[in-house]
C-alpha positions, 0 to 999 in steps of 0.5 A: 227502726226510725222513722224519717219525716224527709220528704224528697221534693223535686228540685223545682218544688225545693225551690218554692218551698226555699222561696216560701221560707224567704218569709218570716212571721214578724211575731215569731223569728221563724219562716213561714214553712217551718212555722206549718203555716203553709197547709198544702202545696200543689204544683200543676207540672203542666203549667208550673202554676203554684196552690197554696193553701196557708194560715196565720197563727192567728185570725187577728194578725196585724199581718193577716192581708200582707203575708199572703201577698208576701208568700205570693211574691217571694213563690213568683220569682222562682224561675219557670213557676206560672201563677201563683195562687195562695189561699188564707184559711182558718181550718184547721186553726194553727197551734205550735204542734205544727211547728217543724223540728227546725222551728223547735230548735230555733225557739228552744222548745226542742 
């Protein structure tokens, strides 16, 4: 039997995560989202407010102050979300097993 690592979202989470993958690493030719940088999504279906919790896939990234502000951006334009907050963290320190099987396929390590 085989496993599916499909997660249905509902359509307005769908348009975030689509809005989260408007953003690209400049280092690595892969969105963000795909790239597993984003570590948690939360969506408060109340207030549509979006949490985001993201890393970098580096501590010494020149982009280390502009991705979350471009991550914020991109979410803030989705109609109908609230605030938008993103959260830039280190733990667990990014490495390329986090990297999805579309990002594989992009980099040709798949």
């Amino acid at each position: 039997m085989e496993s599916s690592k499909q997660i249905h979202h509902s359509p307005f989470e769908a348009k975030v995560i689509a809005a989260i993958r408007s953003v690209f690493d400049p280092e690595i030719p892969v969105n963000v989202y795909d790239l597993g940088l984003i570590y948690n999504l939360k969506i408060d279906e109340e207030t549509s407010d979006v949490d985001i919790l993201m890393t970098l896939t580096s501590p010494n990234c020149p982009v280390a102050e502009d991705m979350p502000d471009q991550v914020r951006d991109a979410v803030k334009l989705v109609e109908g979300v609230g605030g938008v907050r993103v959260e830039l963290t280190f733990e667990p320190p990014w490495d390329k097993d986090m990297l999805s099987e579309s990002a594989l396929l992009e980099l040709g390590l798949l």
